[in-house]
N, CA, C and O atoms as a DFTB+ gen file, in Angstrom:
316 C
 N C O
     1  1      39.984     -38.007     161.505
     2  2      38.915     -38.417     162.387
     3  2      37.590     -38.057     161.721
     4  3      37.427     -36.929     161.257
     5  1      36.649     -38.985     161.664
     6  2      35.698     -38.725     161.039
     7  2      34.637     -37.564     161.981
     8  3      34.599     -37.447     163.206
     9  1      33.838     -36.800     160.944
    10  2      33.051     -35.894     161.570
    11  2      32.215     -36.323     162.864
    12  3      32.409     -36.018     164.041
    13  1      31.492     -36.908     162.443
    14  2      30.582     -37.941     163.624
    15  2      31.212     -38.503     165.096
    16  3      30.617     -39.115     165.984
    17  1      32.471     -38.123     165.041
    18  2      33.171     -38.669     166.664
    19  2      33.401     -37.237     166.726
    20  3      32.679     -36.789     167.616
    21  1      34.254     -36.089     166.040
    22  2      34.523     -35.319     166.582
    23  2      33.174     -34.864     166.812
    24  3      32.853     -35.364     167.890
    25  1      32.590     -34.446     166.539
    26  2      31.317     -33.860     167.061
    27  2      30.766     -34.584     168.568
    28  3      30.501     -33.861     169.528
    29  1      30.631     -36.100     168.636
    30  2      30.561     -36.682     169.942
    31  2      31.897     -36.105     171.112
    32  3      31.539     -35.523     172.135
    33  1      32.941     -36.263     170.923
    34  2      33.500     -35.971     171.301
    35  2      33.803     -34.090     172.189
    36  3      34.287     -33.828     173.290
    37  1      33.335     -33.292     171.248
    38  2      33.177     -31.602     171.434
    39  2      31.610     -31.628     172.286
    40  3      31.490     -31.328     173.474
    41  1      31.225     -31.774     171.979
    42  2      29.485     -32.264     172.937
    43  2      30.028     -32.217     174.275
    44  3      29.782     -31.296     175.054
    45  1      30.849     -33.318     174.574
    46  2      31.488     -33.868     176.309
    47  2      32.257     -33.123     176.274
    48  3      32.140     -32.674     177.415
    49  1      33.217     -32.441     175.729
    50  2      34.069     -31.522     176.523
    51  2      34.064     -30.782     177.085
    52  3      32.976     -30.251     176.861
    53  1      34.712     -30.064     178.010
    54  2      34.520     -29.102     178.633
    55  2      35.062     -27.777     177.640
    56  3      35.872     -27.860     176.717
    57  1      34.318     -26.479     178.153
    58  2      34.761     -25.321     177.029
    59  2      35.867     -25.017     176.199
    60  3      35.974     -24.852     174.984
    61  1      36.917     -24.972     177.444
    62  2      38.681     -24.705     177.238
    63  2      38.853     -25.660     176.289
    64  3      39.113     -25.182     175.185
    65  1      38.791     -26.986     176.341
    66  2      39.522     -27.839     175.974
    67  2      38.634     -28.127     174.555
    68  3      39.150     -28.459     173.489
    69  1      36.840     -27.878     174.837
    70  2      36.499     -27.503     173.240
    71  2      37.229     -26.507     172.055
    72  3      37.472     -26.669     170.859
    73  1      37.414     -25.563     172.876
    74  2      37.994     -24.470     171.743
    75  2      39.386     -24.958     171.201
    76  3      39.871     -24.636     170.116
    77  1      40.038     -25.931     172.298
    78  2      41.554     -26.124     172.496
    79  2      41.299     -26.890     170.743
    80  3      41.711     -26.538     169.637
    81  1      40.390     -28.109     171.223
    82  2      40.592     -29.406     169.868
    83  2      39.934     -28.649     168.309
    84  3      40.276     -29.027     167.188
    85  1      39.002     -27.598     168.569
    86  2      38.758     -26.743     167.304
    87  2      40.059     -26.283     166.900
    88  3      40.595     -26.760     165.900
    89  1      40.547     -25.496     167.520
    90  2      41.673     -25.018     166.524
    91  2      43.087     -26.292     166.584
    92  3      44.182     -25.983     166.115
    93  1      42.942     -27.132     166.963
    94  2      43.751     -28.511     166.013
    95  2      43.485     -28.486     164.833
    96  3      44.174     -28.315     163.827
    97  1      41.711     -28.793     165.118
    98  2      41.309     -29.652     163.910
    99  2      41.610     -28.544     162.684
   100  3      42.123     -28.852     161.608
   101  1      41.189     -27.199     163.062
   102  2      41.486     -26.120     162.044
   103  2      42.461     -25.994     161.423
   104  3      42.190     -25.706     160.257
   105  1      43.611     -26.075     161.637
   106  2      44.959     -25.749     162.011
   107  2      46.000     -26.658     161.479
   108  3      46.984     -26.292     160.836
   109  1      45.693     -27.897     161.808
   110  2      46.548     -28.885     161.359
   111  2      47.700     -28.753     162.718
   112  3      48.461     -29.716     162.618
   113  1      48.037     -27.983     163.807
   114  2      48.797     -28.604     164.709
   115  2      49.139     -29.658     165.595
   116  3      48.176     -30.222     166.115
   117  1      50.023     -29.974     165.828
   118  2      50.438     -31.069     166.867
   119  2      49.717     -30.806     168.082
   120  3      48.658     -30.527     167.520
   121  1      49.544     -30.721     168.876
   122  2      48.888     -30.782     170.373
   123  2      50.184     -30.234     171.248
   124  3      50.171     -29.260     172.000
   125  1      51.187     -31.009     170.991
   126  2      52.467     -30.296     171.593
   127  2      53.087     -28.609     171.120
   128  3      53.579     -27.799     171.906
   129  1      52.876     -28.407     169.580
   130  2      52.830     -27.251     169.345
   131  2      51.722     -26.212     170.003
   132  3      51.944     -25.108     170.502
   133  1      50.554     -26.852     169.863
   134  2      49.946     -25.540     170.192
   135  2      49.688     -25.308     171.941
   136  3      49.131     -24.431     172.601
   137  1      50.222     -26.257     172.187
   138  2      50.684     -26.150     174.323
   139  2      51.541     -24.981     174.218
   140  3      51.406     -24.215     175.172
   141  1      52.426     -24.601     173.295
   142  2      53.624     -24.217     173.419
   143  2      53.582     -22.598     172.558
   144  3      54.496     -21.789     172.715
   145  1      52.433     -22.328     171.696
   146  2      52.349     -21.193     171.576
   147  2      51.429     -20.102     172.410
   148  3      50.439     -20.128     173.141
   149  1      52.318     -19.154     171.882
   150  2      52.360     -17.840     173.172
   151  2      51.273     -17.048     172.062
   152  3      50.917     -17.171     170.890
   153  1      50.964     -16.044     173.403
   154  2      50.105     -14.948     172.336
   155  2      50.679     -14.255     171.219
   156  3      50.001     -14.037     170.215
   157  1      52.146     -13.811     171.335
   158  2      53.030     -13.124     170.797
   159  2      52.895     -13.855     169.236
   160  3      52.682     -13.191     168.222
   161  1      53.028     -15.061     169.244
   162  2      53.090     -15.804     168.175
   163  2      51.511     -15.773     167.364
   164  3      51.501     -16.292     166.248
   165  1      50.948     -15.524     167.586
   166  2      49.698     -15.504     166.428
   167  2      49.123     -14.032     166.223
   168  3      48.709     -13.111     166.926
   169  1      49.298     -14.277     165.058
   170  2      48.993     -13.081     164.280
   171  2      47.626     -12.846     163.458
   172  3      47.532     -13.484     162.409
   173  1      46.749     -12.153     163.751
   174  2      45.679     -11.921     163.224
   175  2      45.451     -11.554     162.246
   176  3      44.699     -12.104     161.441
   177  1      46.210     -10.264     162.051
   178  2      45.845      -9.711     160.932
   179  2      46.670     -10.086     159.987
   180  3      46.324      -9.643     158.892
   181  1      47.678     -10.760     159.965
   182  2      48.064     -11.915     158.805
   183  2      48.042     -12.882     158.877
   184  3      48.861     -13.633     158.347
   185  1      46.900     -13.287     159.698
   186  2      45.910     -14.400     159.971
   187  2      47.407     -16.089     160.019
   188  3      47.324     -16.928     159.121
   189  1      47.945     -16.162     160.549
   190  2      48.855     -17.312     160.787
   191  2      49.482     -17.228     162.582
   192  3      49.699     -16.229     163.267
   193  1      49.611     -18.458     162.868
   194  2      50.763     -18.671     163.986
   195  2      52.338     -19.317     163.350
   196  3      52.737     -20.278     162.691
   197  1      52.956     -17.938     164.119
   198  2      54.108     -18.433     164.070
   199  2      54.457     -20.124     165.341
   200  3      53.917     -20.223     166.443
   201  1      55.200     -20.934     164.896
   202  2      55.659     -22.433     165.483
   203  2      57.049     -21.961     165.664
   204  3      57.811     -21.840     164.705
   205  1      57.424     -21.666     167.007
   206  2      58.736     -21.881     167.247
   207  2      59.174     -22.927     167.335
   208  3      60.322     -22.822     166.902
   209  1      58.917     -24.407     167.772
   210  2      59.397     -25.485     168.194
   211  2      58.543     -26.607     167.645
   212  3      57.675     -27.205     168.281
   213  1      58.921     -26.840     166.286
   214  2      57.709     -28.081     165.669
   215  2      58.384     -29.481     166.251
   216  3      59.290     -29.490     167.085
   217  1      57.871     -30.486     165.752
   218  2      58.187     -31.552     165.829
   219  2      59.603     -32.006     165.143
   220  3      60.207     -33.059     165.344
   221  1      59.894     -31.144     164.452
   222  2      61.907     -31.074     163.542
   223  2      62.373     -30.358     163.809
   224  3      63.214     -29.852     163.066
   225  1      62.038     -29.746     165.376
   226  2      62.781     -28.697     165.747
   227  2      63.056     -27.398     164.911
   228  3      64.114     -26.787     164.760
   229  1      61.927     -27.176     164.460
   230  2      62.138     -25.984     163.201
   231  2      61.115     -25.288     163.086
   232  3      59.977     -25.691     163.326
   233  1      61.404     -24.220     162.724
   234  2      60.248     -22.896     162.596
   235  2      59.336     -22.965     161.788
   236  3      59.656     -23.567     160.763
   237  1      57.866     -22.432     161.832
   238  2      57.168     -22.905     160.574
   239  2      55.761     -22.044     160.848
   240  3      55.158     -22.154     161.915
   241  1      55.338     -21.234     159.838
   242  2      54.192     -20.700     160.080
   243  2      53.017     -20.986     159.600
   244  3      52.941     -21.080     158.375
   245  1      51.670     -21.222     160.492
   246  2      50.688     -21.908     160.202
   247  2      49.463     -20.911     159.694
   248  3      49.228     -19.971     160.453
   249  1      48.619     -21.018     158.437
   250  2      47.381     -20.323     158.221
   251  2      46.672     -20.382     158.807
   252  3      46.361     -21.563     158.963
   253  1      45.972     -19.603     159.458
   254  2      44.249     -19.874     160.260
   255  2      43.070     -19.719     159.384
   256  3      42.550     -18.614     159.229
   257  1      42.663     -20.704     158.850
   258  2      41.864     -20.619     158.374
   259  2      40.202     -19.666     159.125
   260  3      40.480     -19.245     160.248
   261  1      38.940     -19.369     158.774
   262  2      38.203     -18.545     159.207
   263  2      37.886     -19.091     160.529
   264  3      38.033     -18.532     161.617
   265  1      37.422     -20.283     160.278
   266  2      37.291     -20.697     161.616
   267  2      38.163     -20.557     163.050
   268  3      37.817     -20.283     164.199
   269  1      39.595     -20.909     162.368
   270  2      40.345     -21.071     163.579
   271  2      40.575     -19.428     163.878
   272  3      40.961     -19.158     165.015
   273  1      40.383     -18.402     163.017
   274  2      40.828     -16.957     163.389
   275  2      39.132     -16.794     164.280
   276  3      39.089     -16.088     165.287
   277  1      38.116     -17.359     163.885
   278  2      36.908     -17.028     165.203
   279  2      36.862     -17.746     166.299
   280  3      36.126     -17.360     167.207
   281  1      37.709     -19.056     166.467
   282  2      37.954     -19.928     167.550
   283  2      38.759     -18.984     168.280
   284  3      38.309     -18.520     169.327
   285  1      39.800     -18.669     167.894
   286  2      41.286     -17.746     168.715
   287  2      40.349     -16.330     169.137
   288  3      40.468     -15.797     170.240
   289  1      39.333     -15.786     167.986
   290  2      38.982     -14.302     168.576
   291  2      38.219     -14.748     169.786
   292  3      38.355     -14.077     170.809
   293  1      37.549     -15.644     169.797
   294  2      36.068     -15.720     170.480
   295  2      37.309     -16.218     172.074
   296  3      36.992     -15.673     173.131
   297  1      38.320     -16.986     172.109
   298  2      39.151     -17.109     173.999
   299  2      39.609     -15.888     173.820
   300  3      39.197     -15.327     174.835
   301  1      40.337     -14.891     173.050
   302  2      40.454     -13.508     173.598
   303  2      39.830     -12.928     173.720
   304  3      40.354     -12.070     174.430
   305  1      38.046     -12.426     173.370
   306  2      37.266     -11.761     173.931
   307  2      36.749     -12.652     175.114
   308  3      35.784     -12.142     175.682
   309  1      37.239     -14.111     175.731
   310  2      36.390     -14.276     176.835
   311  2      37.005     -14.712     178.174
   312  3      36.477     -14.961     179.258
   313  1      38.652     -14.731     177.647
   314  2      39.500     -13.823     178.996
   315  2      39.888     -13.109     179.045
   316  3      40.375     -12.744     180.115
C-alpha cells in the first residue's frame, strides 16, 4: 500500500485501531494473526512475537522492528 493512503487512512481512524494497522504495517502480520495474539506471546526484550496459529497452521516468530516495539510499548503504557 502506498504511503500516501496509509497515511489518509491512519488520519480517520480511530486510536485502537490506529495503533492496531501500525503494527501490521510494521510487522508484516495477517490481521487474523495478530487478533489472535496474547500478551504472553510478545516478547520485548527479544524484541519478536511468537504466532501460534499462522495462516499454515504453524508456528512462526515475528521481529519487531523499532517502531512496532514503540507501537506495542506506547498500548501497554496506555492500558
Amino acid at each position: 500500500m502506498p504511503n500516501e493512503i496509509l497515511y489518509l487512512i491512519l488520519e480517520e481512524a480511530p486510536p485502537k485501531l490506529r495503533e492496531f494497522l501500525k503494527i501490521l504495517r510494521n510487522t508484516g502480520l495477517r490481521v487474523g494473526e495478530l487478533q489472535k495474539v496474547e500478551w504472553e506471546d510478545v516478547d520485548l526484550k527479544s524484541e519478536h512475537i511468537h504466532v501460534r496459529d499462522s495462516k499454515n497452521f504453524t508456528q512462526r516468530t515475528v521481529p519487531l522492528n523499532a517502531n512496532a516495539l514503540r507501537y506495542i510499548q506506547g498500548i501497554i503504557f496506555a492500558y
